[in-house]
C-alpha positions as CSV (number, residue, x, y, z in Angstrom):
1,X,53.8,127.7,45.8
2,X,56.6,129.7,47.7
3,X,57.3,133.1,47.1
4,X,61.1,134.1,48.3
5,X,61.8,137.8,48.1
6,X,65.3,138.2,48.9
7,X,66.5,141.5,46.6
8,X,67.2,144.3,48.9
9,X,64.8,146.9,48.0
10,X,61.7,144.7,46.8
11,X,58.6,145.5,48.1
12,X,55.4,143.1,48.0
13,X,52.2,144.7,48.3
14,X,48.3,144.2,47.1
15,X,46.8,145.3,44.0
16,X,43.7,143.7,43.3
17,X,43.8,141.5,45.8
18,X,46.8,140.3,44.4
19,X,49.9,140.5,46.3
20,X,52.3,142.0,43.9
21,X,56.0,141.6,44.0
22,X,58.0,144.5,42.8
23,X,61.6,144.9,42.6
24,X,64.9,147.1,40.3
25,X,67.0,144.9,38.2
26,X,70.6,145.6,37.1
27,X,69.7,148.3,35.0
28,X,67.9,150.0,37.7
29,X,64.3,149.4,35.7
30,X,61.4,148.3,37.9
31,X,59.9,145.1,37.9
32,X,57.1,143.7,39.1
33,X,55.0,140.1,39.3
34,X,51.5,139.3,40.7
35,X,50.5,136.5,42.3
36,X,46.8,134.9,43.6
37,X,46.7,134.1,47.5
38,X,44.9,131.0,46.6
39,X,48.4,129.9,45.3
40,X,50.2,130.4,47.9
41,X,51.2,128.8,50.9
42,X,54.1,130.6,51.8
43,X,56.3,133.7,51.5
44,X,59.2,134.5,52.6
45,X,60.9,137.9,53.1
46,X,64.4,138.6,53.8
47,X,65.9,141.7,55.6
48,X,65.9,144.8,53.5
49,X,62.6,143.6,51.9
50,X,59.5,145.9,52.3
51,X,56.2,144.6,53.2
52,X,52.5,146.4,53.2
53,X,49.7,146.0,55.9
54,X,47.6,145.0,53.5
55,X,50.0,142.0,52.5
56,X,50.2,141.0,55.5
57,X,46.2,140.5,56.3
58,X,45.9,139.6,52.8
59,X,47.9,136.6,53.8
60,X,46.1,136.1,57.1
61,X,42.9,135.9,55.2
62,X,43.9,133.3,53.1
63,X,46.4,131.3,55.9
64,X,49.7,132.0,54.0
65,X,52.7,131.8,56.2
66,X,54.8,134.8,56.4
67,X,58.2,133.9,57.3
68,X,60.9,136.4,58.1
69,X,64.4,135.7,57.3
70,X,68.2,137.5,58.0
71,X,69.9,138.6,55.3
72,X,71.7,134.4,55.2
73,X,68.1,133.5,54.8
74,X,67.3,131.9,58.0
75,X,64.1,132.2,59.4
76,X,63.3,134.4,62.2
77,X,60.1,134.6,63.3
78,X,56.7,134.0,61.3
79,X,53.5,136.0,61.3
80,X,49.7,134.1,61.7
81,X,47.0,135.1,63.2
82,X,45.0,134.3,66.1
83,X,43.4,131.2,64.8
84,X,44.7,127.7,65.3
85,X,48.2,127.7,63.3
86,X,49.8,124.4,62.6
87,X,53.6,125.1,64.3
88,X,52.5,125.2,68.1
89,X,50.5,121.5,66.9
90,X,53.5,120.0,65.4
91,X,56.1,121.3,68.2
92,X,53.9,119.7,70.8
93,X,53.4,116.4,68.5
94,X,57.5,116.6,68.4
95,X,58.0,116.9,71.9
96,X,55.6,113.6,72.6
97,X,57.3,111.4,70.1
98,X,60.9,112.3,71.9
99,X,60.2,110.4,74.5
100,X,58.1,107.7,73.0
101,X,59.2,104.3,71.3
102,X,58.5,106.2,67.9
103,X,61.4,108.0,68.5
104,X,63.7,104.7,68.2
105,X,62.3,104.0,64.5
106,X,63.3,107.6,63.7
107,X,66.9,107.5,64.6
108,X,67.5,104.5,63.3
109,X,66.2,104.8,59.7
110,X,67.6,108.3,59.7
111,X,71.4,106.5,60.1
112,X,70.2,103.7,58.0
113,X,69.7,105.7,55.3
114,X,73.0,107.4,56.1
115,X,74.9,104.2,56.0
116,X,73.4,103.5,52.9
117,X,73.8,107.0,50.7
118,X,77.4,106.5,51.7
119,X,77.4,102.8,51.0
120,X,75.8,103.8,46.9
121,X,78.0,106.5,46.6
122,X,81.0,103.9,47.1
123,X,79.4,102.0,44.6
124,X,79.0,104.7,42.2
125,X,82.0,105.6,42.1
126,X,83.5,102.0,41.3
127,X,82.6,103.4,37.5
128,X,85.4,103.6,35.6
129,X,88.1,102.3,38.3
130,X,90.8,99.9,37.8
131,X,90.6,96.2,39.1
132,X,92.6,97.2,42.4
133,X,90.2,100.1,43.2
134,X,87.3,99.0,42.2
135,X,87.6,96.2,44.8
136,X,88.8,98.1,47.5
137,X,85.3,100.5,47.4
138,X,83.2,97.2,46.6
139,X,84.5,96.1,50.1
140,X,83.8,99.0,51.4
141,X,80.5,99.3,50.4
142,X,79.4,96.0,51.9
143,X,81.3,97.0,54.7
144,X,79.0,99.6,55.4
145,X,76.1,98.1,54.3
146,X,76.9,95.1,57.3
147,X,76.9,97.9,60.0
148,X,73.4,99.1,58.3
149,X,72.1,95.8,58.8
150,X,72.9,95.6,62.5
151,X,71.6,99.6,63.2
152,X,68.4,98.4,62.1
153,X,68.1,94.8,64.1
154,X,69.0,97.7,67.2
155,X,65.8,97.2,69.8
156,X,64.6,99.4,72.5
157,X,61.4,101.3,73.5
158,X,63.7,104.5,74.1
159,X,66.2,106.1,72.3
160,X,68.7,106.5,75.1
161,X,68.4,102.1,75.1
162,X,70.1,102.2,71.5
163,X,72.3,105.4,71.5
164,X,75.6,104.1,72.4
165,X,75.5,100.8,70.2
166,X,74.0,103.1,67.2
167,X,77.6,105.8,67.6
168,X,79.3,102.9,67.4
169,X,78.2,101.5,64.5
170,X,78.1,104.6,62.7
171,X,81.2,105.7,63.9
172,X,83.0,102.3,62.3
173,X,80.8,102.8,59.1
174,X,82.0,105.8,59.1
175,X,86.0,105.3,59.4
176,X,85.5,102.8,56.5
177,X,83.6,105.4,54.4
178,X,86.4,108.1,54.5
179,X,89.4,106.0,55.2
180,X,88.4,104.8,51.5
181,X,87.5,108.1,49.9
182,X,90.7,109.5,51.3
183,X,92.2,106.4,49.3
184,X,90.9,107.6,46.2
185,X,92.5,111.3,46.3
186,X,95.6,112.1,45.1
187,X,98.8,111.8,47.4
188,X,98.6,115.2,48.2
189,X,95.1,115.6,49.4
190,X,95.0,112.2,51.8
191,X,94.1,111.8,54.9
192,X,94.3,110.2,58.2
193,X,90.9,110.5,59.6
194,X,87.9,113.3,59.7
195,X,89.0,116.6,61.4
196,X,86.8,119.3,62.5
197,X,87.5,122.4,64.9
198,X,89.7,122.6,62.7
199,X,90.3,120.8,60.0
200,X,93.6,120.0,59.4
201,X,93.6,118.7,55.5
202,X,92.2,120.6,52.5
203,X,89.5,117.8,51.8
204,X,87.9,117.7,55.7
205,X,88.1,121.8,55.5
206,X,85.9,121.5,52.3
207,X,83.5,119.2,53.9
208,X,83.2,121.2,57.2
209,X,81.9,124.0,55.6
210,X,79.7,122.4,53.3
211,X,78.3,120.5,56.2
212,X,77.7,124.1,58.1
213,X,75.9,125.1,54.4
214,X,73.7,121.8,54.9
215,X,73.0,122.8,58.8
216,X,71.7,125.6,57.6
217,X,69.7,124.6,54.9
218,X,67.9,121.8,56.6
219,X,67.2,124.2,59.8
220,X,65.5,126.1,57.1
221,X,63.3,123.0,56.0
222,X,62.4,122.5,59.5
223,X,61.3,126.0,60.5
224,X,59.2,126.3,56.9
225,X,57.3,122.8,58.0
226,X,56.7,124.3,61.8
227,X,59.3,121.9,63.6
228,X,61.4,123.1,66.4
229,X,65.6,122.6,65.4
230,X,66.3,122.4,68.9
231,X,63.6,119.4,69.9
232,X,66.0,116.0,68.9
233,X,65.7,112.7,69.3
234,X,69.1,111.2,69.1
235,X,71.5,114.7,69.4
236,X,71.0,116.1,72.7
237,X,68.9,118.4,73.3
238,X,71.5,121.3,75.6
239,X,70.9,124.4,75.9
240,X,70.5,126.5,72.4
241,X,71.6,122.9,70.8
242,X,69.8,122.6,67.6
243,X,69.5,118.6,68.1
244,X,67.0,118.2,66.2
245,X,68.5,119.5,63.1
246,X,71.6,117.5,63.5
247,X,69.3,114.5,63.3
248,X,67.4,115.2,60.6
249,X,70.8,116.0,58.0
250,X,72.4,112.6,58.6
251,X,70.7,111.2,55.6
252,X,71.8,114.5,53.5
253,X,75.2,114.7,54.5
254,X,76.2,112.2,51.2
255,X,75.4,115.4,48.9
256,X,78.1,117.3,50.8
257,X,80.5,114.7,50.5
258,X,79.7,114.1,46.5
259,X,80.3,118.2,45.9
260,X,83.1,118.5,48.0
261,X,85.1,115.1,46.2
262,X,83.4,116.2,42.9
263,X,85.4,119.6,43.4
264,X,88.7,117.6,44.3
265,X,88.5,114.7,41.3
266,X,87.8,117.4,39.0
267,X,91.0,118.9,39.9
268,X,89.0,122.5,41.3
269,X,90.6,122.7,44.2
270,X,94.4,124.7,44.7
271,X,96.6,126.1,47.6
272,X,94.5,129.2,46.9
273,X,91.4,127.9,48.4
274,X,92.2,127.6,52.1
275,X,94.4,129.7,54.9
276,X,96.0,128.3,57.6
277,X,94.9,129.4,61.3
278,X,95.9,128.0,64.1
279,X,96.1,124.2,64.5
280,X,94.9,123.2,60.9
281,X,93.3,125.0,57.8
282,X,90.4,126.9,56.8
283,X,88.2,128.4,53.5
284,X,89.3,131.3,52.3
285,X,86.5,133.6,50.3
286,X,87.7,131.7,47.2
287,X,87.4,128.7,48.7
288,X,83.8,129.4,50.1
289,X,82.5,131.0,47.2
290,X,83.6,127.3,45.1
291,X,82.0,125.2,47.3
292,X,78.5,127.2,47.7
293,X,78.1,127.7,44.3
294,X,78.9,123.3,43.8
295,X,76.4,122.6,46.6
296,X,73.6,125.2,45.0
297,X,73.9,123.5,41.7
298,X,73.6,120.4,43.1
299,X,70.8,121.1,44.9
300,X,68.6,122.2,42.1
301,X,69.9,118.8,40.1
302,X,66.3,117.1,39.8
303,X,67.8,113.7,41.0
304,X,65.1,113.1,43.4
305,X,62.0,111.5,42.7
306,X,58.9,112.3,45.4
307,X,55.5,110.4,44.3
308,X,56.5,109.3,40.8
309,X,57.9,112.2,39.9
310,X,61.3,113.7,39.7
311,X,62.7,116.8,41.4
312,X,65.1,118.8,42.4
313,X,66.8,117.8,45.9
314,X,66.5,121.2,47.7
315,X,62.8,120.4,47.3
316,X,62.7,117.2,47.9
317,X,64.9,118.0,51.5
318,X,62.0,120.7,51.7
319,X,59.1,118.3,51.4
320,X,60.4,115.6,53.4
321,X,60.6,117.9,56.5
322,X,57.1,118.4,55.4
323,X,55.8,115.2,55.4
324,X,57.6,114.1,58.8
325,X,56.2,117.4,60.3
326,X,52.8,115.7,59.3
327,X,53.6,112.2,61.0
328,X,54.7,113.9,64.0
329,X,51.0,115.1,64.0
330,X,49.8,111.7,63.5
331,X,52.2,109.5,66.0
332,X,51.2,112.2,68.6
333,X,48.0,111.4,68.0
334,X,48.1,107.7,68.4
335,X,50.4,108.4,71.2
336,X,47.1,110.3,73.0
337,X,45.0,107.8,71.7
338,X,46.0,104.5,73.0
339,X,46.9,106.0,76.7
340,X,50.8,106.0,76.4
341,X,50.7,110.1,77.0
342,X,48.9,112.6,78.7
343,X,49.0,116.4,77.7
């Protein structure tokens, strides 16, 4: 399990040799909760959080990563101890399979699943349409779907083979994905094409920030599985450039989108969410308030199933950077294995 302890003023300590989470509610009356180290394999603490000696080597004995977050919750910095941790393994496993023909599988699932969330979410919303629009997302579904098709008959043994023809392709998919959800909007709230720095429609102001909100969250899901946000594949890798988490959203970014046009089809969104500034628009506190509290409830929406099971998608983002961090381990080692690299 994870332990988050993000109250200002909470303090975890040890009492038993349990660590033991303590914290004031509302009413200023102290609370407290203990949990085994046997149970858990991480905890994080966020600034204005207090933490005991003994917590910490209580957690070293038992290998629990302690992660330390700002007061956004983004990770820091982590405390282990001297023996062999599991981050410096997986950064070194992620830096071998940058440069390796595994990297070209990567990429172009990553954008095939892209293609394809947008292509479903078309489809989805052909519920409930009229004749006229109904057939206009249809055909931009398959649309989409055909660029899918030709990202993934792509071939190259390096990344930097593929790149150009992969933009491409997701940048038409892409112009038929928002040229038709723009067609769905009312009048007022259409546009002509994705704007970013800045945005200059309500809609692409919405989305920009909700994409920043998902940048953030899935560096977060990196750091907690020990992968480097700044090590990419297809996103290049410049200095402080976090490439790596940039390639690893692309398959997310549909949940933005389905907030953000959930917001505007539910008639959410007013003149009273945005400011101009210059050259286009962006969210005021209203506005940003609106959106992160759509995307949090989205994310705890168990949509997701993982192994048979269903759950909610901010896990399911969690353990899928998880589980690549763990093929990572294994491709590096095949990498080693059959000669193609040599530490």
């Amino acid at each position: 399990m994870e332990i988050h302890v993000t109250r200002y003023g909470s303090k975890v300590s040890v009492k038993d040799e349990m660590f033991e989470v303590s914290w004031f509610d509302e009413q200023q009356n102290r609370q407290q909760e203990s949990h085994s180290p046997l149970s858990v394999k991480t905890i994080l603490l966020q600034d204005g959080v207090v933490v005991t000696t003994a917590a910490l080597l209580l957690a070293l004995q038992h290998d629990v990563d302690v992660l330390v977050a700002d007061l956004h919750g983004m990770p820091k910095g982590r405390c282990y101890g001297f023996e062999l941790h599991s981050t410096p393994a997986v950064q070194k496993s992620q830096v071998i399979v940058s440069i390796s023909h595994q990297a070209v599988a990567f990429v172009k699932n990553w954008t095939a699943q892209k293609l394809e969330n947008q292509s479903a979410f078309l489809e989805k919303l052909k519920n409930r349409r009229d004749e006229s629009k109904g057939e206009m997302l249809g055909k931009g579904a398959q649309e989409i779907l055909k660029k899918r098709k030709e990202v993934l008959a792509l071939d190259g043994k390096r990344v930097s083979d593929i790149a150009d023809s992969l933009r491409g392709l997701e940048g038409a998919a892409g112009q038929t994905y928002f040229k038709t959800l723009s067609d769905l909007l009312p009048i007022e709230y259409r546009f002509n094409t994705r704007s970013r720095m800045p945005a200059r429609d309500p809609f692409n102001c919405f989305l920009n920030y909700g994409y920043a909100v998902l940048q953030a969250d899935v560096e977060r899901a990196l750091l907690l599985a020990g992968i480097s946000p700044y090590i990419g594949f297809l996103h290049r890798d410049d200095y402080r450039q976090k490439s790596m988490v940039f390639d690893f959203m692309e398959p997310y970014r549909v949940w933005i989108d389905r907030v953000v046009y959930r917001l505007f089809s539910g008639k959410k969104i007013t003149s009273k969410h945005t400011e101009a500034i210059e050259g286009g628009l962006q969210l005021n506190k209203e506005g940003k308030k609106l959106l992160t509290e759509g995307i949090r409830e989205f994310y705890e929406e168990k949509k997701e199933i993982l192994d048979g099971k269903t759950v909610s998608r901010i896990y399911f983002l969690r353990q899928t950077a998880v589980r690549f961090a763990r093929r990572l381990l294994q491709l590096a080692a095949l990498e080693k294995e059959n000669g193609t690299h040599t530490a």
